[in-house]
KOLFIBA-871391 format. One record per residue: residue in three letters; y, x, z of N, C-alpha, C in turn; residue number from 1; chain. Coordinates in steps of 0.02 Angstrom, whole numbers, plus 32768, in hexadecimal, padded with zeros to 4 digits. Layout:
BEGIN
  resn   n.v   n.u   n.w  ca.v  ca.u  ca.w   c.v   c.u   c.w  resi  chain
   ala     Y     X     Z     Y     X     Z     Y     X     Z   NUM      A
...
//
This chain:
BEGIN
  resn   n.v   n.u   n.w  ca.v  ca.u  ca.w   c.v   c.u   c.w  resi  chain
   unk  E204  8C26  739C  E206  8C69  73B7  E1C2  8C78  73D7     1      A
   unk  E1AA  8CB0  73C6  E158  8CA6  73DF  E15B  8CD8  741B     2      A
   unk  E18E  8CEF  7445  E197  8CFE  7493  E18B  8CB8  74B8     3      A
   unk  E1A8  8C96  748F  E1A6  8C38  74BA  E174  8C29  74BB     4      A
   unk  E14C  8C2E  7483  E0F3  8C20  748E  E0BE  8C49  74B2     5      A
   unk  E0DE  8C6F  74C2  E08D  8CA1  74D9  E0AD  8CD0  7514     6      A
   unk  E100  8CC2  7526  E105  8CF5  7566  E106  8D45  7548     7      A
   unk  E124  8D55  758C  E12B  8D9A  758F  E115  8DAE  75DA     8      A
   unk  E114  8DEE  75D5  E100  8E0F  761B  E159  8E1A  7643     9      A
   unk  E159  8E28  766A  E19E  8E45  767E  E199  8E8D  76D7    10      A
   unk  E1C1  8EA3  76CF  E1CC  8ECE  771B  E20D  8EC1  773F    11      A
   unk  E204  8EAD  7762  E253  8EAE  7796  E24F  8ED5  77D7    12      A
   unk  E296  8EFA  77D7  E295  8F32  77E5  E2D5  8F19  782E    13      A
   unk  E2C6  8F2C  7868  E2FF  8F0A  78A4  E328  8F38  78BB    14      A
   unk  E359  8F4D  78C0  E370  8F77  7906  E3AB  8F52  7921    15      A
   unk  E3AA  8F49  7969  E3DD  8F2C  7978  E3FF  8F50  79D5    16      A
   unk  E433  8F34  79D8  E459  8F47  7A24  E462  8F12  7A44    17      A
   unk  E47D  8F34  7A81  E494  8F04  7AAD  E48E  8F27  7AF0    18      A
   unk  E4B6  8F0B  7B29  E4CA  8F2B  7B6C  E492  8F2B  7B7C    19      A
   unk  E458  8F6A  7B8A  E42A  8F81  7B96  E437  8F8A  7BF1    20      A
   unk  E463  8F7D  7C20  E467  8FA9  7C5A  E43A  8F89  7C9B    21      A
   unk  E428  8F3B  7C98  E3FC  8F28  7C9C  E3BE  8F3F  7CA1    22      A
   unk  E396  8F3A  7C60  E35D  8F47  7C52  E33E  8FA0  7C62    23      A
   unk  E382  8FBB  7C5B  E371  9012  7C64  E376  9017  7CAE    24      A
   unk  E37B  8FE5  7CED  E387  8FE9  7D39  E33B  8FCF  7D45    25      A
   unk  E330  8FA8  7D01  E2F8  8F60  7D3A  E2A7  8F6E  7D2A    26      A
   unk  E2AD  8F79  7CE0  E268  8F6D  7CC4  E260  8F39  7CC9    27      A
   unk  E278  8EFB  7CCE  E25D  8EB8  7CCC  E271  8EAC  7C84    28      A
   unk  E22F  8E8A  7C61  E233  8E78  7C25  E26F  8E28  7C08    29      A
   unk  E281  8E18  7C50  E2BC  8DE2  7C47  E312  8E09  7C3A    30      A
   unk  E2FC  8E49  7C54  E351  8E5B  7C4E  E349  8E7A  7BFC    31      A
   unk  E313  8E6F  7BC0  E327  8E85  7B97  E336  8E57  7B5E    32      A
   unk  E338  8E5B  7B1F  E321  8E4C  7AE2  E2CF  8E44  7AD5    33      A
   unk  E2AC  8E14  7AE6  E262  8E1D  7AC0  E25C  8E3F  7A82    34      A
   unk  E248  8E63  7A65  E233  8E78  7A17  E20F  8E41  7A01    35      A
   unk  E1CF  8E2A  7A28  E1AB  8DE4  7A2B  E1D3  8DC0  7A1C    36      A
   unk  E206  8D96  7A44  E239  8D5F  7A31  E24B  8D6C  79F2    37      A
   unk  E271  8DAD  79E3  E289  8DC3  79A5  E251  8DA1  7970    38      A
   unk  E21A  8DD8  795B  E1EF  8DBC  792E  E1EE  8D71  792A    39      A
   unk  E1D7  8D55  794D  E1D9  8D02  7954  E1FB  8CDA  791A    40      A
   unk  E255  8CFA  7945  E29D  8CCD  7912  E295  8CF8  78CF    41      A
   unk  E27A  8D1C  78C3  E260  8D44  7870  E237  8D32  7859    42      A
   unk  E1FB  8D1C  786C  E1D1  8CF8  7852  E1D9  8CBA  783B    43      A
   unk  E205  8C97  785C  E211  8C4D  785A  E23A  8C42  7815    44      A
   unk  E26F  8C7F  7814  E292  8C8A  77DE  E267  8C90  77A0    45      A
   unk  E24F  8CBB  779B  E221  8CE2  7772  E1F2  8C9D  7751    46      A
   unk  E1F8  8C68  7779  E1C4  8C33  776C  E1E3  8BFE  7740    47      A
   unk  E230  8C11  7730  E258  8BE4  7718  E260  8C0E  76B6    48      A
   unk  E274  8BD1  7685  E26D  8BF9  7656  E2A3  8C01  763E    49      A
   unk  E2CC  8C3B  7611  E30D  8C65  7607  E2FC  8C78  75C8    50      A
   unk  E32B  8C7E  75A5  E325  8C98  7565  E346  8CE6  756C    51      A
   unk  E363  8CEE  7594  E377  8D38  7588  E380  8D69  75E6    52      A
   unk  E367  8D9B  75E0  E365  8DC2  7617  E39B  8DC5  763A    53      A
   unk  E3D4  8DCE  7617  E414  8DD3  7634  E424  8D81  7663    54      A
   unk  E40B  8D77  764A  E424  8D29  7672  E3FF  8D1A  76AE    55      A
   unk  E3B8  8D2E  76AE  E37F  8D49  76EA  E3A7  8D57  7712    56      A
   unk  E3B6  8D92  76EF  E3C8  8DBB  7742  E412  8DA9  7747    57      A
   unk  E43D  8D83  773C  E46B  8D70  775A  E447  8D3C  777E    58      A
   unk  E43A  8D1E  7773  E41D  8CDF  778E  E404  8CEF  77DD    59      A
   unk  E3D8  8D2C  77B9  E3A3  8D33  7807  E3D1  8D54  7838    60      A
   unk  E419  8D76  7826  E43B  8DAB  7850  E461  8D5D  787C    61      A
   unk  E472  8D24  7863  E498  8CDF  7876  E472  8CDE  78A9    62      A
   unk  E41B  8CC2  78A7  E3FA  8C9B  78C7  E3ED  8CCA  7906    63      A
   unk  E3F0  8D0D  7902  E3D8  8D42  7927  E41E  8D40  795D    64      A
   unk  E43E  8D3C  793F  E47F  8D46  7970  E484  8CF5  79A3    65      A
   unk  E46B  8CCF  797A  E473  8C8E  799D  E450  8C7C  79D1    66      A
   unk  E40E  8CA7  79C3  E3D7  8CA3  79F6  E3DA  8CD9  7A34    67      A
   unk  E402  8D24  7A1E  E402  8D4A  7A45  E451  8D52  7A49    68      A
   unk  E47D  8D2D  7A76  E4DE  8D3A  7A5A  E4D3  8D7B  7A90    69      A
   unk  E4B6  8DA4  7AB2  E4DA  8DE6  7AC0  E4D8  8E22  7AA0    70      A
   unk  E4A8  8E19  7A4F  E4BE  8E36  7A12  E4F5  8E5E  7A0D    71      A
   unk  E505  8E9E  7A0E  E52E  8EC3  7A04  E53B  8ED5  79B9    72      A
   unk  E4EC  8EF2  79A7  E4F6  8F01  796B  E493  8EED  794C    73      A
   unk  E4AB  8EEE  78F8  E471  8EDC  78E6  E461  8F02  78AD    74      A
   unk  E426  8F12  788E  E426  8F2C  7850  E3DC  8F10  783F    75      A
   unk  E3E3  8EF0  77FD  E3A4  8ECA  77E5  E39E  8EF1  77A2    76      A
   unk  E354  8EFF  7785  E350  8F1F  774E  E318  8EF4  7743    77      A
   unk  E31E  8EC5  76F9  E2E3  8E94  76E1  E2C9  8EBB  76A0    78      A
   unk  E298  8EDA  76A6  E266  8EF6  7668  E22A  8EC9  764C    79      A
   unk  E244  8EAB  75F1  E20B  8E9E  75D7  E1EB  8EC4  75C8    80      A
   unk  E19B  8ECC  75C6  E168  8EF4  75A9  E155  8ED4  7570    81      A
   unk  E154  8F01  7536  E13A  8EED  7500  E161  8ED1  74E7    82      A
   unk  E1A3  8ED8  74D0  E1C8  8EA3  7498  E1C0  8E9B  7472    83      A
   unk  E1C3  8E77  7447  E1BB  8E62  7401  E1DF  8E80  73D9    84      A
   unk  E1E2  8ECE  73D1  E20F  8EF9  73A7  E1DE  8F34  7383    85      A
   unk  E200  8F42  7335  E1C9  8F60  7311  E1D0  8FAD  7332    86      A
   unk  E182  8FC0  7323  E177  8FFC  735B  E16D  8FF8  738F    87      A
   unk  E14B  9027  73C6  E12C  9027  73F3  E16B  902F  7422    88      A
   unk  E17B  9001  7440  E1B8  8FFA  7488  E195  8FCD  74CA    89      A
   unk  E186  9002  7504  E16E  8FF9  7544  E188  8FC8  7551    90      A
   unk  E1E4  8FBC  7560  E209  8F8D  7565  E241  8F82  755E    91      A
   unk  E273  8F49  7572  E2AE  8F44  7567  E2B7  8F33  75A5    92      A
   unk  E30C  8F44  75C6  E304  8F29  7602  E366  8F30  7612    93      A
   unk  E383  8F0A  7642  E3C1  8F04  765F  E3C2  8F17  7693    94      A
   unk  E3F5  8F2E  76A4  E3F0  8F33  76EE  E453  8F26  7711    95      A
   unk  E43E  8EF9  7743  E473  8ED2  774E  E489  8EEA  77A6    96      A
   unk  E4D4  8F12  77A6  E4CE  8F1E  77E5  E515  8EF6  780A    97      A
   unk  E510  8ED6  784E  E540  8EB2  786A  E559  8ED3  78BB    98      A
   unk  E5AC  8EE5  78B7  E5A6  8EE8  7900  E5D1  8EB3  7928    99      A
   unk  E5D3  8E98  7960  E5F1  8E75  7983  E613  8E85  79AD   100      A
//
């Protein structure tokens, strides 16, 4: 498969919740969710290799919840750029949403 040899580009896309009542009293960057932290456990993911998108972003919605459990809700959207499909296609992409 010549995606396995040479890579692809990809976009991941975050939105997520959680009891905000904290962080909207304090401004202290401890009563929230980092976006920072976030990126991090996505990257780490992202560093691992998958044969199919759908399985990404389940994966990353697992590890995300494991790292952050006051996760309410999540919605992950993984976009390849450039697929390997005839004709000009920007991308292909899933998008995986979870609530708790």
């Amino acid at each position: 498969m010549q995606e396995t040899d040479v890579g692809n580009y990809f976009v991941v896309d975050i939105s997520y919740s959680f009891p905000m009542n904290k962080a909207c009293m304090s401004d202290d960057i401890n009563d929230t969710i980092s976006y920072a932290d976030v990126y991090d456990v996505v990257k780490k993911e992202m560093g691992c290799s998958v044969r199919l998108i759908e399985h990404l972003a389940a994966r990353m919605a697992r590890v995300l919840k494991e790292a952050f459990p006051v996760l309410t809700y999540l919605k992950i959207k993984v976009a390849k750029l450039n697929p390997p499909l005839e004709g000009e296609v920007y991308s292909a992409s899933v998008m995986l949403e979870k609530s708790w």
